[in-house]
N, C-alpha and C positions, 0 to 999 in steps of 0.2 A: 672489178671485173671490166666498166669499162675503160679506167686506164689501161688494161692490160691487153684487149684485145687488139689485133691489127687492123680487124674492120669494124665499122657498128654494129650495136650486138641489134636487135630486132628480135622481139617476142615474137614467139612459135611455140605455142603447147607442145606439138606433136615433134620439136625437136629443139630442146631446154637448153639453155645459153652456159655451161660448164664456166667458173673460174681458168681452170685449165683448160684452153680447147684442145691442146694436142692431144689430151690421155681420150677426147671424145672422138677423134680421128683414129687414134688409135688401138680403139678396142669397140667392139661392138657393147661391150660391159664396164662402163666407167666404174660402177659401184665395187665391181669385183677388182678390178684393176687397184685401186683404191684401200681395197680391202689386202691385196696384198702387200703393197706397199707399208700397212701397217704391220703386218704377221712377219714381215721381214725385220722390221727395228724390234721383236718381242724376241725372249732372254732365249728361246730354243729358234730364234726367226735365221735369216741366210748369215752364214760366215763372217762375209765380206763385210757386213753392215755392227758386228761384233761390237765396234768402238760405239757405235750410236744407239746402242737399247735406248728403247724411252722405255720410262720410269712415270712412277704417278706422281704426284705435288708430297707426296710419305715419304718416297724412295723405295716404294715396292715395286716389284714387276708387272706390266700389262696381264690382265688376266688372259690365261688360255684362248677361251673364245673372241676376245676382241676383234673388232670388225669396223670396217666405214658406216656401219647402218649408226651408230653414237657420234659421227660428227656436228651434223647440222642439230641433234638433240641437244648436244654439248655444249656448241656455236649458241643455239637460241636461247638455254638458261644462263648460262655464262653471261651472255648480252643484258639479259632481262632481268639479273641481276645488281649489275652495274648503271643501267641507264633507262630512263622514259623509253614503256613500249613503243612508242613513234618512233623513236630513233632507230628502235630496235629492229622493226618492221621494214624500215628503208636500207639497213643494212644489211639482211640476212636477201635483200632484193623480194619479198614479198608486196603484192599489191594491199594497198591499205583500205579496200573495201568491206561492206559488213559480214563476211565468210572469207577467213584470211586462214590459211595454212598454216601460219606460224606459231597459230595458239595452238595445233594440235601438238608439237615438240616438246611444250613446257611443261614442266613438272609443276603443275601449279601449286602444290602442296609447298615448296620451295622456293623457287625462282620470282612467281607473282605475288607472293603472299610475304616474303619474306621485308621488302620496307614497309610495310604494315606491321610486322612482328616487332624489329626492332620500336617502333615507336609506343606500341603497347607495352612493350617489355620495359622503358623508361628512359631507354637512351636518345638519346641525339638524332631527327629523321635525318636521312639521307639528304647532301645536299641540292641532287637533281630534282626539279618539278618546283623547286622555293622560289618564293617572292624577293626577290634582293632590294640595295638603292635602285629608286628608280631614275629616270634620266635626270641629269640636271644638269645647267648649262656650265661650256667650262669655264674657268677663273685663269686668271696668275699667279695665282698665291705660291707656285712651284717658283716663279722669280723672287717670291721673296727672299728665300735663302742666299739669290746671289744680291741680295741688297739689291734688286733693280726698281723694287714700288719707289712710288714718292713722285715726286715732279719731274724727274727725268723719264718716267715710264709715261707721264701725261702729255710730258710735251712731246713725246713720241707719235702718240695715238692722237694730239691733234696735228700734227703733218703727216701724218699717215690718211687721215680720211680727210686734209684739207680741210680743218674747221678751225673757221678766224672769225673776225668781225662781222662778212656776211652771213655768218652761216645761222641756222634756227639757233634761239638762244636755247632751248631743251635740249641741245645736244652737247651746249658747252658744259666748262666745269662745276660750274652752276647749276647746271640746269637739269629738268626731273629723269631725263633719258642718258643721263652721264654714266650709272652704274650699266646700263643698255651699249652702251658705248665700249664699256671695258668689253663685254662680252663678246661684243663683235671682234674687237681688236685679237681675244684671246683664239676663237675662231680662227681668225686669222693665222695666227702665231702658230694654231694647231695642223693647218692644213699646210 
């Protein structure tokens, strides 16, 4: 939404920031506006739009009453679904404080409950919310395939950070900061 806008959008309870601003200019009734935009793609909707019925995820037809009141219901299980409510909540543009709107869309039977189901059921949790590797500094090991370790990759990394005769003997090849050394170099190499 705010890629999309031409100015900044700025919260206003009393007059709500639209994805679309034009349809909010241009109707006193976004929802109904909205609404018909769907009734028009459904299997008895306008003519003209004949080639684009939508269809459900079966290949049935929209039901009769279909309406915009099931987007954002849609939008928010759909979301909560697939990803951490945080995410969920900054997407659908809800504020994240302790009485959020967002939870009143979701089918909680569904939507909230449902990566809890699969892991009691015995499958595989979801991969969103897990603990993965954690950091760990980078290497070169990716040169090893071009043959590049060995003494030509050291005498590299000591004229790269100028360490010779003067320098701390812990930094040379030797020395206990030498694996620290690679590290740095790879840094390097990465940035």
């Amino acid at each position: 939404m705010l890629a999309l806008q031409s100015k900044p959008a700025t919260h206003d309870p009393t007059n709500p920031a639209w994805l679309f601003p034009e349809v909010q200019r241009a109707t006193k009734s976004p929802g109904t506006t909205f609404g018909s935009y769907i009734k028009a793609v459904m299997q008895d909707g306008a003519a003209k739009y004949k080639n684009y019925m939508a269809k459900l995820e079966d290949g049935s037809a929209l039901p009769l009453d279909a309406n915009a009141s099931g987007l954002r219901t849609g939008a928010c299980n759909m979301l909560a679904i697939h990803m951490p409510l945080e995410f969920c909540v900054a997407t659908t543009g809800h504020h994240m404080q302790r009485h959020c709107a967002f939870y009143e869309y979701l089918d909680s039977t569904f939507a909230t409950c449902l990566a809890g189901a699969v892991v009691l059921a015995g499958w595989p949790a979801f991969p969103f919310g897990q603990l993965g590797v954690g950091p760990c500094p980078p290497t070169l090991e990716a040169l090893s395939t071009l043959g590049v370790l060995g003494d030509g990759l050291d005498n590299a990394i000591l004229k790269f950070f100028h360490i010779d005769d003067c320098s701390p003997p812990q930094f040379k090849k030797t020395g206990k900061l030498w694996p620290v050394t690679h590290i740095m170099f790879a840094c390097e190499v990465c940035y």
